[in-house]
PATORVEX-222731 format. One line per 10 residues: number of its first residue (from 1); their letters; for each residue x, y, z of N, C-alpha, C, O. Coordinates in pm, whole numbers, plus 50000, padded with zeros to 5 digits. Last residue first. Layout:
BEGIN
NUM) a) X/Y/Z/X/Y/Z/X/Y/Z/X/Y/Z ~ ...
% end
This chain:
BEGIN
167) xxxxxxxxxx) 51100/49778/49041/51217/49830/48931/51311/49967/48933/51392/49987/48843 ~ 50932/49565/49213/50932/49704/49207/51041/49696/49069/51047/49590/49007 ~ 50567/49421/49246/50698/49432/49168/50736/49553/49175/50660/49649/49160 ~ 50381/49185/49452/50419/49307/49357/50551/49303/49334/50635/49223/49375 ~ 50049/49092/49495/50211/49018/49416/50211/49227/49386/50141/49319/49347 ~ 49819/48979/49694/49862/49067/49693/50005/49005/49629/50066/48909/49677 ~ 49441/48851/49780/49595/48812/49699/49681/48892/49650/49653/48908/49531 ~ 49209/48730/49963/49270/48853/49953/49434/48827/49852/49527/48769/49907 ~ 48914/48540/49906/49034/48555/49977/49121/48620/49884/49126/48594/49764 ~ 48720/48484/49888/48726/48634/49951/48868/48645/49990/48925/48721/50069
157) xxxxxxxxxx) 48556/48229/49748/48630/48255/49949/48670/48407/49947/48628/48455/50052 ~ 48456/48316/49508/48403/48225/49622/48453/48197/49729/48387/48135/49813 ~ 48621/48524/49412/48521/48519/49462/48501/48450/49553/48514/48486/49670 ~ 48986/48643/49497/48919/48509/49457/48723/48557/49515/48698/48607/49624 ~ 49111/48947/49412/48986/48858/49556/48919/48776/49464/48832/48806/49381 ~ 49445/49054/49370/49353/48939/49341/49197/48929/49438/49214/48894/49554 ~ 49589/49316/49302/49555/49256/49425/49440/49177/49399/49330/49232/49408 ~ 49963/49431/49205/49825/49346/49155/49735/49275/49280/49790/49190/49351 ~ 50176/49654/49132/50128/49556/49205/49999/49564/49192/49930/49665/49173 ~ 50482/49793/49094/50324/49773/48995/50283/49613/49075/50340/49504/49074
147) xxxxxxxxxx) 50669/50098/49039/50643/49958/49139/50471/49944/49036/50398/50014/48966 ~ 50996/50202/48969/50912/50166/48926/50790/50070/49027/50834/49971/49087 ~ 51224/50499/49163/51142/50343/49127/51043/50352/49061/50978/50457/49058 ~ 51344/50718/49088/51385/50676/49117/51331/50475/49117/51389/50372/49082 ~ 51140/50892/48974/51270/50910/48940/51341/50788/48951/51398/50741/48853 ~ 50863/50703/49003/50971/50812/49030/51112/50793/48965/51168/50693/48919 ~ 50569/50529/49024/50715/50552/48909/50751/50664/48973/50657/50737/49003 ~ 50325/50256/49122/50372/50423/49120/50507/50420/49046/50553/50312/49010 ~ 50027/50114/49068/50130/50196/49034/50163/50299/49092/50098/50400/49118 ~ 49762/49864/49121/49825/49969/49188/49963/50061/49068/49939/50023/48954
137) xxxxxxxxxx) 49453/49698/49055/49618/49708/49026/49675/49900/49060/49631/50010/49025 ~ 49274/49455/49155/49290/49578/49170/49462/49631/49127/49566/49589/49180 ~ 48975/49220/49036/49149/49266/49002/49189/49422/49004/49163/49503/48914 ~ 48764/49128/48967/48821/49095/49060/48953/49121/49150/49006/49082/49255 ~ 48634/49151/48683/48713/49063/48733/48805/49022/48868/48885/48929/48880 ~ 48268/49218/48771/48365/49198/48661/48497/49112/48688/48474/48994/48717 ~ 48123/49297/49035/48074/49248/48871/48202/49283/48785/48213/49396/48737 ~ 48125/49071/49319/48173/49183/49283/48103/49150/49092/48059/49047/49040 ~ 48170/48955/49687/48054/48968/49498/48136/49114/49477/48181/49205/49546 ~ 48344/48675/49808/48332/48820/49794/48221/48817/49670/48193/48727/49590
127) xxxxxxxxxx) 48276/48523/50140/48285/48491/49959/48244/48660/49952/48174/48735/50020 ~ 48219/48528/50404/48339/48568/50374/48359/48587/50223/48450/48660/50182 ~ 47931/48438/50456/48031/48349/50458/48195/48360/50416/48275/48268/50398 ~ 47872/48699/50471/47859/48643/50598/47931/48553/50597/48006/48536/50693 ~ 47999/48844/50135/47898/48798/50202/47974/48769/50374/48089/48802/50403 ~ 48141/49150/50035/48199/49062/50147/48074/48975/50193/48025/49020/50297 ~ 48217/49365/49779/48141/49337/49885/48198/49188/49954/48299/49132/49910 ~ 48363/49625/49611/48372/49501/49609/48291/49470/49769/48307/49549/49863 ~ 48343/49861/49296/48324/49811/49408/48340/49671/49468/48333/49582/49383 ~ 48363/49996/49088/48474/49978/49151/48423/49955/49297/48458/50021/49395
117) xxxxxxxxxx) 48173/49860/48914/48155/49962/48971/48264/50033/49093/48225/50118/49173 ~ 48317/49665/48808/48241/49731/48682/48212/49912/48773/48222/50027/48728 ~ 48673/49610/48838/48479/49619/48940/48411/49675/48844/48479/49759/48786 ~ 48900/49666/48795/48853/49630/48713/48720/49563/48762/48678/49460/48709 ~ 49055/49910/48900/48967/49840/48976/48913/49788/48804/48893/49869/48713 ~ 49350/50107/48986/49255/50117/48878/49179/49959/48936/49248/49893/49014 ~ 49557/50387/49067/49487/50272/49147/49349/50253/49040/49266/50341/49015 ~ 49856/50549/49034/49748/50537/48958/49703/50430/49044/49792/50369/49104 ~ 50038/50632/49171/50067/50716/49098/49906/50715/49002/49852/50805/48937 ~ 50050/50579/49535/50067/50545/49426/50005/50657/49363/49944/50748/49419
107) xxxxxxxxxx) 50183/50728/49776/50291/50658/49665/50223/50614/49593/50301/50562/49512 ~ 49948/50818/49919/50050/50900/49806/50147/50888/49741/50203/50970/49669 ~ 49707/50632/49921/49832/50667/49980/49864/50780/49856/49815/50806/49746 ~ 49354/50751/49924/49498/50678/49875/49596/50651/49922/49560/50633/50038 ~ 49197/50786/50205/49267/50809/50061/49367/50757/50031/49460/50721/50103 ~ 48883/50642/50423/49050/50723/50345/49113/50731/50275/49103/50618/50229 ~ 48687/50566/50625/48672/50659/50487/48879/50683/50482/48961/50744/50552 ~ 48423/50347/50767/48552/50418/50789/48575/50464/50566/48527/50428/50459 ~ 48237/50306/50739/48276/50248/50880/48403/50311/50850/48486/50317/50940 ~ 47856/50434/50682/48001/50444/50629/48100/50378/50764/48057/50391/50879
97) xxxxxxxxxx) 47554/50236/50564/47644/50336/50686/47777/50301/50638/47815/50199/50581 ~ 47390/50335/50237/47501/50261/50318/47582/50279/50398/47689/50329/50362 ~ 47246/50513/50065/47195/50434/50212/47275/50366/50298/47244/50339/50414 ~ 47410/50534/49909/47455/50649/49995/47340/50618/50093/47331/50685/50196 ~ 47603/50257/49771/47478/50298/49804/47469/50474/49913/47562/50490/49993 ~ 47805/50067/49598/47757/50145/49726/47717/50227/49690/47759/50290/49593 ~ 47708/49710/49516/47711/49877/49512/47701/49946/49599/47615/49928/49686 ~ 47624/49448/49553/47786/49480/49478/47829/49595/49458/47938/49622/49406 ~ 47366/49411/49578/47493/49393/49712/47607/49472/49612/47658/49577/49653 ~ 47118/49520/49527/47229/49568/49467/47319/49543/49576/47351/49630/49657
87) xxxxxxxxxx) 46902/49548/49712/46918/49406/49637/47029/49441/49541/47024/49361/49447 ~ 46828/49687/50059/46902/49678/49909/46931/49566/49831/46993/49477/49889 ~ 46803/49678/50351/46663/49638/50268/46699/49678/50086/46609/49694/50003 ~ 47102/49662/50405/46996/49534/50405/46819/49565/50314/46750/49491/50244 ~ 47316/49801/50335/47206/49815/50386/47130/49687/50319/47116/49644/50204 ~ 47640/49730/50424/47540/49699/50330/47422/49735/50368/47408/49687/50480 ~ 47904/49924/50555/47822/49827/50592/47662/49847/50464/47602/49951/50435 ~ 48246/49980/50394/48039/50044/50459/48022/49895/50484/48085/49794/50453 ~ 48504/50199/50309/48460/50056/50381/48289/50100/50482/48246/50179/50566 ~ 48602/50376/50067/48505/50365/50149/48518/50217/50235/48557/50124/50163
77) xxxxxxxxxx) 48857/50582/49976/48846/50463/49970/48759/50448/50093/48799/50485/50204 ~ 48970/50791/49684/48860/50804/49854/48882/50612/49830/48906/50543/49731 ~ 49033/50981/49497/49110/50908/49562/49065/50853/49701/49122/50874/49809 ~ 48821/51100/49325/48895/51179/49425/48991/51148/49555/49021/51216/49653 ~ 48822/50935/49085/48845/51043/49082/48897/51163/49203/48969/51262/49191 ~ 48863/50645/49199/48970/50686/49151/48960/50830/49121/49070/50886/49121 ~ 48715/50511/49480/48672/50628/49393/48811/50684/49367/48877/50746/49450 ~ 48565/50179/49610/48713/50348/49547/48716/50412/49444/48718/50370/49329 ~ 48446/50071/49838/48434/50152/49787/48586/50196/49711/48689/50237/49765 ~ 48416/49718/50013/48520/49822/50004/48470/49902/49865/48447/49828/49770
67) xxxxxxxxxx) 48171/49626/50268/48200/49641/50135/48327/49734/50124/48347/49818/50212 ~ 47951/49366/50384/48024/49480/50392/48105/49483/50274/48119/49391/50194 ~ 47649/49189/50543/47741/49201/50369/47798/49371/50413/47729/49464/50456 ~ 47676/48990/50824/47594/49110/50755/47733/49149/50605/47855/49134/50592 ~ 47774/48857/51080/47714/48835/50993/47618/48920/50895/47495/48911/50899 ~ 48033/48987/51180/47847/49087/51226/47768/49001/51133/47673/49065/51088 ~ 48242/48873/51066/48181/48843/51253/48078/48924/51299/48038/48937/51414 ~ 48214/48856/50792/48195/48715/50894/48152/48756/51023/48060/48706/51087 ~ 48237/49129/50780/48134/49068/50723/48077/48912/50779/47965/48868/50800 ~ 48512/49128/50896/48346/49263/50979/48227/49171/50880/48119/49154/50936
57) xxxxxxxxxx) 48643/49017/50704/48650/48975/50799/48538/49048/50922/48504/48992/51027 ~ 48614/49162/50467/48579/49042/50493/48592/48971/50631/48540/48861/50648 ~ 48759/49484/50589/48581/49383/50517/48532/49310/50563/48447/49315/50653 ~ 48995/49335/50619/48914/49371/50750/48751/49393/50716/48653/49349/50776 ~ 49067/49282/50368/49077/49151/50457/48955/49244/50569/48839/49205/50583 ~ 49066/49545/50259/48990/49474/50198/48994/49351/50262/48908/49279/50212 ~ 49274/49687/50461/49112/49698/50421/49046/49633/50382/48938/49627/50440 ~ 49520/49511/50338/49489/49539/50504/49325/49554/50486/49252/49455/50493 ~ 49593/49626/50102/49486/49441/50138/49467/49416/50243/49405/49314/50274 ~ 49612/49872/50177/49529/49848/50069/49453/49656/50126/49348/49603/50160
47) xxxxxxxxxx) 49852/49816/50325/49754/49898/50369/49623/49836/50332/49545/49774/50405 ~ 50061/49710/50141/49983/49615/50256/49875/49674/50333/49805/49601/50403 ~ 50062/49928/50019/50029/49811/49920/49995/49667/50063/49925/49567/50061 ~ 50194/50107/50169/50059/50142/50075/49971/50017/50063/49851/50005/50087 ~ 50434/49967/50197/50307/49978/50373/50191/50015/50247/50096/49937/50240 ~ 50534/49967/49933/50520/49826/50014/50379/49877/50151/50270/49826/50176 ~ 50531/50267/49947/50499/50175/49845/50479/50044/49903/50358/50025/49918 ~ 50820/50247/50129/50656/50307/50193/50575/50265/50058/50528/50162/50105 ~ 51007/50120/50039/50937/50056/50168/50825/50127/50176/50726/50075/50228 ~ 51073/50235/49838/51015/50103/49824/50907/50055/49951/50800/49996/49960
37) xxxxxxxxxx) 51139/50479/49941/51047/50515/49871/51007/50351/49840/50888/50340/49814 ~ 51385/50408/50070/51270/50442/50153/51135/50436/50054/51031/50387/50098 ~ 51522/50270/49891/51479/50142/49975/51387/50281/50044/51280/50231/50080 ~ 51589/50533/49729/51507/50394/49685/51468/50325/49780/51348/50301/49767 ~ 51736/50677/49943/51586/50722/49850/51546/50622/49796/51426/50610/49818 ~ 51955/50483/50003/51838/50499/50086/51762/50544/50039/51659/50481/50061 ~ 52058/50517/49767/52057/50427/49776/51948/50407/49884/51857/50327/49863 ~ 52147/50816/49767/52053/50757/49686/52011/50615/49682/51928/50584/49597 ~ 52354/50813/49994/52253/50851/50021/52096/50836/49885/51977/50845/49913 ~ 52629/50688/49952/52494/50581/49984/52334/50674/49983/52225/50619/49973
27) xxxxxxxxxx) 52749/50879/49827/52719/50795/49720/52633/50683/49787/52573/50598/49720 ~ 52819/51036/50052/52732/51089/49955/52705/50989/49852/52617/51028/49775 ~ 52916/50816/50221/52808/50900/50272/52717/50931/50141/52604/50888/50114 ~ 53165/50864/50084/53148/50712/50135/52919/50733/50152/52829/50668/50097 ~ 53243/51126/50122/53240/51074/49987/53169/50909/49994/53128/50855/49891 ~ 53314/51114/50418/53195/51238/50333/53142/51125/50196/53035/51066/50184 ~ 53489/50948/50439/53357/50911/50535/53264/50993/50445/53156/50949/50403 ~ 53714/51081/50320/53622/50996/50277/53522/50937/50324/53455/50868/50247 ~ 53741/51317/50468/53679/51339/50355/53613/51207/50314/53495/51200/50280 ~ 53844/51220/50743/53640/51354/50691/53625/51306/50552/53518/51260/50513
17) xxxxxxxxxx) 54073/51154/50640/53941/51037/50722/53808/51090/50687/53709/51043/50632 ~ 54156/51390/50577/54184/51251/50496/54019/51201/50518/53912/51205/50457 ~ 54190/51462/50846/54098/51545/50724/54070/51420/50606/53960/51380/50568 ~ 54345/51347/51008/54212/51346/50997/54088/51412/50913/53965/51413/50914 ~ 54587/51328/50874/54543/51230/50878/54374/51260/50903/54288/51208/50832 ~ 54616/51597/50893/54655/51611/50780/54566/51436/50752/54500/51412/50651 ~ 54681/51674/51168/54560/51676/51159/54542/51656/50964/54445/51712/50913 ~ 54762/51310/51252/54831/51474/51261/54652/51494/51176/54562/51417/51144 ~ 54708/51192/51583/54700/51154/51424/54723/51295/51415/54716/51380/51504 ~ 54948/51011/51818/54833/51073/51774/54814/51078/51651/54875/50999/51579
7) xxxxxxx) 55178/50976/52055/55096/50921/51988/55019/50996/51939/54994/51085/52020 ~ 55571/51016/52086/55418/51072/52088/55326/50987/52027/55374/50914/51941 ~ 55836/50935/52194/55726/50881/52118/55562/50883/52110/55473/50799/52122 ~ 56132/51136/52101/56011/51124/52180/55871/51038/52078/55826/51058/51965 ~ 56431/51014/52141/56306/50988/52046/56191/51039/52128/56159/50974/52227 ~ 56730/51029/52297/56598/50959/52293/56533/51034/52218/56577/51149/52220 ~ 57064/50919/52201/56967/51017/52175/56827/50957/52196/56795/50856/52134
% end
């Protein structure tokens, strides 16, 4: 007696397969809402010390005092050039040409400046002035993550210091 020896999957096998590919699927898909919502939190947070390096760095190569602006009430973030006939370096000034203007990101939840005036400037030799401590701290919280990051500018070099944490 011959056997016929068909090959294939019955369709009892491939439903099987749907389902758990489905079930495999639905329990990674919160797993990507965190790593996306980390990762864009992270571009915010390299954004942020992105600006405040390109300051200091327009301040060295126009030899001239530039500055980062932020205005936590309407979420604005200024980068100007210093007007020169001003003896208030550490303030912006609405004498002060504007070089570029933009807002927050929208991952964070709070952006707080411990600048007396939430301002920070950039001498020629790169050293930053500012009046108080120096220290910009970020937040955001969802459902899903916690993140809280801290952005240092050493005065006397300007140099830019970015630590964060997510949860």
């Amino acid at each position: 007696m011959k056997r016929n020896s068909q090959k294939g999957f019955t369709l009892i096998e491939l439903m099987t397969t749907v389902v758990i590919i489905g079930i495999v699927a639905t329990m990674a898909v919160p797993r990507f809402q965190k790593a996306y919502e980390r990762m864009e939190y992270r571009a915010a947070n390299k954004e942020l010390s992105s600006t405040l390096k390109v300051a200091r760095s327009m301040a060295i190569a126009n030899k001239e005092i530039f500055g980062v602006n932020f205005d936590p009430g309407t979420k604005v973030i200024s980068v100007f050039k210093k007007d020169t006939a001003s003896v208030l370096f550490s303030t912006f000034e609405e004498s002060d040409s504007l070089i570029r203007v933009d807002t927050f990101s929208h991952s964070y939840s709070t952006l707080s400046t411990d600048f007396t005036d939430n301002t920070i400037s950039f001498r020629p030799n790169g050293s930053a002035i500012y009046t108080g401590g120096g220290n910009i701290v970020c937040m955001a919280y969802s459902e899903d993550m916690i993140g809280i990051t801290q952005i240092n500018i050493l005065a006397a070099t300007g140099r830019v210091k970015l630590e964060s944490h997510y949860y």
